[in-house]
C-alpha positions as CSV (number, residue, x, y, z in Angstrom):
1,X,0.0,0.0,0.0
2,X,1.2,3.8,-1.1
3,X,1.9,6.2,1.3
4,X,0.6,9.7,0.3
5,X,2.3,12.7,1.3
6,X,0.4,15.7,1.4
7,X,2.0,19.0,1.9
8,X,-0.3,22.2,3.3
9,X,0.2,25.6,1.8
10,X,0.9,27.1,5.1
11,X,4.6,25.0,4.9
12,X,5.7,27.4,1.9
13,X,6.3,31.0,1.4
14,X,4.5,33.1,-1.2
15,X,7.4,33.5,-2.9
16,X,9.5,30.0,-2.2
17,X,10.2,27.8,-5.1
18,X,8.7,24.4,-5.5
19,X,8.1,21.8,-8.2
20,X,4.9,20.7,-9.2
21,X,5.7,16.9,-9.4
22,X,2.5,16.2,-12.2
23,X,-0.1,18.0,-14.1
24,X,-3.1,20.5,-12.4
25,X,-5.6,20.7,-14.2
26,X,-7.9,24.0,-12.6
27,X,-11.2,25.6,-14.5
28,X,-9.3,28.2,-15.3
29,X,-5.7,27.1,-16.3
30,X,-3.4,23.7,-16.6
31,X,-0.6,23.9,-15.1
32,X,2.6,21.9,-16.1
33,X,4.7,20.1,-14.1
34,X,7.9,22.3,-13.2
35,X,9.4,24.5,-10.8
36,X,6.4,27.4,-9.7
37,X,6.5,30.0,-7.1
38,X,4.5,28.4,-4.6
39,X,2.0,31.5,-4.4
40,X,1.0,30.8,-8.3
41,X,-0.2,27.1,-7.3
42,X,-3.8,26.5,-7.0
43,X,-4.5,24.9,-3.7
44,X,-5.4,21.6,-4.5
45,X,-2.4,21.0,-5.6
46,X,-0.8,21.3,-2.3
47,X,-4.3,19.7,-1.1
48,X,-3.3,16.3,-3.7
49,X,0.2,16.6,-2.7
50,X,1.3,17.5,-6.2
51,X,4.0,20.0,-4.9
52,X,7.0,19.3,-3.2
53,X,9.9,21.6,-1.9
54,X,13.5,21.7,-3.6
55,X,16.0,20.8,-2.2
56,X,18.4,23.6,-0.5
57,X,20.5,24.9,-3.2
58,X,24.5,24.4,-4.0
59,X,26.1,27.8,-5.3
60,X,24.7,30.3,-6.3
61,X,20.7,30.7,-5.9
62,X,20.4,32.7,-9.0
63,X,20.2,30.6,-11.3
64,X,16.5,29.6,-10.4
65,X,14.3,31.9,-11.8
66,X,10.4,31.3,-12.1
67,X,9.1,29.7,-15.0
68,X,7.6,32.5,-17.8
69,X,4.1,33.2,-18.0
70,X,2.1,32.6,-20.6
């Protein structure tokens, strides 16, 4: 039997980055799997555990940047 991890909302900043593991499918937008500020996530994604956090990052943290928007 599978374990499911679920992850709230409240665990992330507005602003942190996280990866969206597989797709979300909302009314109003799909989103992609990839890296997303955790703010632009609809909440059933964190509510499906969809989302995880990153892990901490070796060298320099600039070279994440936020996926474009459409």
């Amino acid at each position: 039997m599978a374990l499911e991890r679920r992850l709230s909302r409240a665990m992330f900043l507005s602003s942190e980055v996280v990866e969206l593991r597989q797709v979300c499918f909302t009314p109003g937008r799909l989103f992609e799997p990839g890296k997303y500020l955790a703010g632009e996530l609809p909440d059933i994604a964190f509510e499906m555990g969809l989302v995880e956090k990153l892990p901490p990052v070796r060298g320099n943290s600039d070279d994440i940047s936020p996926p474009p928007q459409p």
